[in-house]
C-alpha positions, 0 to 999 in steps of 0.5 A: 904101255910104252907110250905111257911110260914115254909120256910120263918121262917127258912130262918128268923132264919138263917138270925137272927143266923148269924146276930147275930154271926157277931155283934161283927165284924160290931160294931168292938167290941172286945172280952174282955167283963170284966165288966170294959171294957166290959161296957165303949164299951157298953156305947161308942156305946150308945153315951157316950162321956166319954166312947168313949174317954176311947175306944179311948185311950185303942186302943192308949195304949193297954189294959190289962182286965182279962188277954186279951189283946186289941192291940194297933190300932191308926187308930180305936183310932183316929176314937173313940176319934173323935167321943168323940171330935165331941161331945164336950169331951175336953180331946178328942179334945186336944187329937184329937188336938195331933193327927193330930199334930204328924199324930198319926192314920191318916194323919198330919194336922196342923190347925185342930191340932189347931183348936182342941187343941182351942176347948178344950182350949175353954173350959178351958181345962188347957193342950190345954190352955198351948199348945195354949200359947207355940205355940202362943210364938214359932210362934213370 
């Protein structure tokens, strides 16, 4: 019976280890861990929407911290400002909005490209209010 217990404790630590080791690669965090950067991921993966923007236009543009480089990635760029629009973010739903206009990180969409850019404009955003405009004068 005390073989058995040490043998499950083993197996429980190893499974804990490599867990633990491959976090980074199941929470598609990168290995840039500066305080600045390090933090909004923190913060985006607890739910801030704020923070899930930033994330989502670090991947758009690329970012430098601490000399380490975060590679330009639209697909991970659309998933993370995505997440923020769903939450209401307004920047991230004009920029979702631009995104499935120009078919940046997925495919092109046009009515959800107004439809985001009219959830941002909802909220008084004054780029989706003026591109919601421009687009309502080219269509005349």
């Amino acid at each position: 019976m005390n073989k058995r217990i040490q043998n499950w404790s083993l197996s429980f630590l190893c499974l804990l280890f490599i867990g633990t080791a491959c976090l980074g690669y199941v929470t598609d965090t990168p290995d840039i861990l500066s305080s600045d950067v390090g933090t909004t991921f923190q913060n985006g993966y607890a739910g801030d929407a704020a923070a899930q923007y930033e994330i989502g236009m670090f991947y758009l543009q690329g970012v430098e911290s601490e000399g380490e480089y975060l590679e330009s990635t639209q697909e991970k760029a659309r998933k993370w400002i995505l997440r923020a629009a769903t939450q209401g973010n307004a920047d991230a739903q004009l920029q979702l909005g631009l995104m499935y206009a120009a078919g940046t990180g997925g495919e092109k969409d046009h009515s959800l490209a107004v439809s985001w850019i009219g959830k941002a404009a909802e909220q008084n955003h004054p780029r989706a209010l003026d591109m919601l405009h421009w687009m309502s004068q080219s269509a005349h």
